[in-house]
Structure formats: structure tokens, C-alpha cells
N, C-alpha and C positions, 0 to 999 in steps of 0.2 A: 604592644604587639611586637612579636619578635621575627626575626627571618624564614622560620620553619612555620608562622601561622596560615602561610599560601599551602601549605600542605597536608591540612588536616582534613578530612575528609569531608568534614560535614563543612568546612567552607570550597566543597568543589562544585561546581556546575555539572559535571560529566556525572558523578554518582546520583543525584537523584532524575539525571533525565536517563539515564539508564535503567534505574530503577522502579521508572514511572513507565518506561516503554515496554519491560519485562512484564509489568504488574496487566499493562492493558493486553499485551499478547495472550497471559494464563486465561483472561475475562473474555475474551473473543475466539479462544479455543474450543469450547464445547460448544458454541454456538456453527461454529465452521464444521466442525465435525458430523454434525448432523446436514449438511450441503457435503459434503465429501471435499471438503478445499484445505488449505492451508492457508494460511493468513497470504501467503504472497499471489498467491490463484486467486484468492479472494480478490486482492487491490488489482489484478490484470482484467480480473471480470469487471469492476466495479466501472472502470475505464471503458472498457467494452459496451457498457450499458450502457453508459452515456452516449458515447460515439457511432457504436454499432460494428464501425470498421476503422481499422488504425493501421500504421504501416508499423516493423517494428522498430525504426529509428524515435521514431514519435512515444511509441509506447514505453522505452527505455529512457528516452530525455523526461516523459511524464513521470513515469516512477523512480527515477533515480536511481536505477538498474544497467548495470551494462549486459551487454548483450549475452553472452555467456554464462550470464545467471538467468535470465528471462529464455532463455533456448529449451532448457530442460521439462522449462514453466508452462512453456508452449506445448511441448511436446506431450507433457502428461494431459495439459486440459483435450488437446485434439484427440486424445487417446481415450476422455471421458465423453467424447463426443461435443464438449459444447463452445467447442471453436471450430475454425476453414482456415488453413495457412498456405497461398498460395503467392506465387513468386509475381513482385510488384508489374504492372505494365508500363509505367514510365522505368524502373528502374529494377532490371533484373535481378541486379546486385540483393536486393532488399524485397523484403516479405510482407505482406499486408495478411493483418489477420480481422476475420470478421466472425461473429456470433452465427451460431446454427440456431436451429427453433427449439434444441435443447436447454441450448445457453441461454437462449431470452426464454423459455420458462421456468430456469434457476432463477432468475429475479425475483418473483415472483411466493418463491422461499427464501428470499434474503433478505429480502423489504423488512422483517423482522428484527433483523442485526443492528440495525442505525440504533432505534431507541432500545435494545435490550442494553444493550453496553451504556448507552445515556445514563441509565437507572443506576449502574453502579458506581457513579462516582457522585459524590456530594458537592457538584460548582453549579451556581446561579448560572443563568444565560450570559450574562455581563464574564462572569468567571472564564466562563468557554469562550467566548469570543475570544478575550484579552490574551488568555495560554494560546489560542490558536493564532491572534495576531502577533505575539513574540516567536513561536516557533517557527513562521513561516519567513517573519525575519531572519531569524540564524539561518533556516533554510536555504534563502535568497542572497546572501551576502554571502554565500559559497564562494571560496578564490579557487577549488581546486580544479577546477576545469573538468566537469564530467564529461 
């Protein structure tokens, strides 16, 4: 092994998680397309459905977004109608966004997306788990202080 074998590409970590992250974006595009979302409206909804109502501090520490990228995200989904963004009551400073009766019945057409995307990729359940319990370690040993 010589000095330059750290930089071949096919012994890098970043190239195929980026290329695995590209791959699954193309596979979830036609699918969102048809909900009128973009993948990042998609995970704010997805968030949404579970909770109902979130403030945006919360919603930007859950998705790993700062606030300036999720502002715009907000602003188009309220403009599709299937959010409420009003100004927090403990803390004005901050916005709580909750689901309209639009938005909860886009779930409804999106229940379909979990296993459409399932089907495209060849990993046993054992498989999935494991990819998901490694990624969410790199995730979680984050130093950079979001």
C-alpha cells in the first residue's frame, strides 16, 4: 500500500454515500412530482404528519436544516396551502407551523412513497436496518454543532 492509496476514489467513503444519496433522490423524484413537493417539502411534511404541529426551531434541529434554508420551504408549502405559520405564543421570536386539512389529506397520496422507493433497491430487511443503523451513527457523532 503506498501513500496516495488514501486517495483513490473507490477507497473513499464520501463518493459512494454521495452517490447512493443522488441515486435515491432521482428514485423519489417522479414519485414527489406527482404530490407537487420536492424532496425537502416532502421530509417537512413527513415531520408534520407525524407531529401535526412543530415550532420552527424543532423542525430545523429534526431535519438538519438551518433556518434559512427551511424559510423558503415554508413559505412555498403555505402558498400550496398545506401548512399555518404563525408567530409562536410562548416565544415570539419563533414560528410554529401546523398542517391544514390540505396537508393532512396529502398523506394520504404519499402513503404510497415509503414502499414505492422500498422496491427499488435489492436489501433484505436485516440489510436496511444495518445501512440505517450505520448512517444514523455518522449522523449522531455530528461535532459540528448545528
Amino acid at each position: 500500500m503506498n501513500k496516495y492509496d488514501s486517495l483513490l476514489l473507490k477507497n473513499q467513503l464520501c463518493f459512494p454515500t454521495y452517490a447512493v444519496a443522488n441515486k435515491i433522490l432521482r428514485k423519489y423524484q417522479p414519485l414527489l412530482e406527482e404530490l407537487d413537493l420536492t424532496y425537502t417539502q416532502y421530509i417537512v411534511m413527513m415531520v408534520l404528519w407525524e407531529k401535526k404541529r412543530v415550532n420552527e426551531k424543532t423542525l430545523c434541529e429534526t431535519l438538519r436544516l438551518k433556518t434559512n434554508t427551511l424559510a423558503p420551504l415554508l413559505r412555498r408549502l403555505k402558498e400550496k396551502g398545506y401548512i399555518a405559520i404563525a408567530k409562536d405564543e410562548q416565544d415570539k421570536r419563533n414560528l410554529t407551523i401546523s398542517l391544514t386539512k390540505e396537508g393532512e389529506d396529502l398523506q394520504e397520496k404519499a402513503v404510497s412513497v415509503p414502499p414505492s422507493i422500498a422496491e427499488e433497491f435489492n436489501l433484505t430487511e436485516e440489510e436496511a436496518a444495518l445501512l440505517y443503523k450505520l448512517l444514523y451513527k455518522i449522523l449522531d457523532n455530528d461535532t459540528e454543532g448545528e
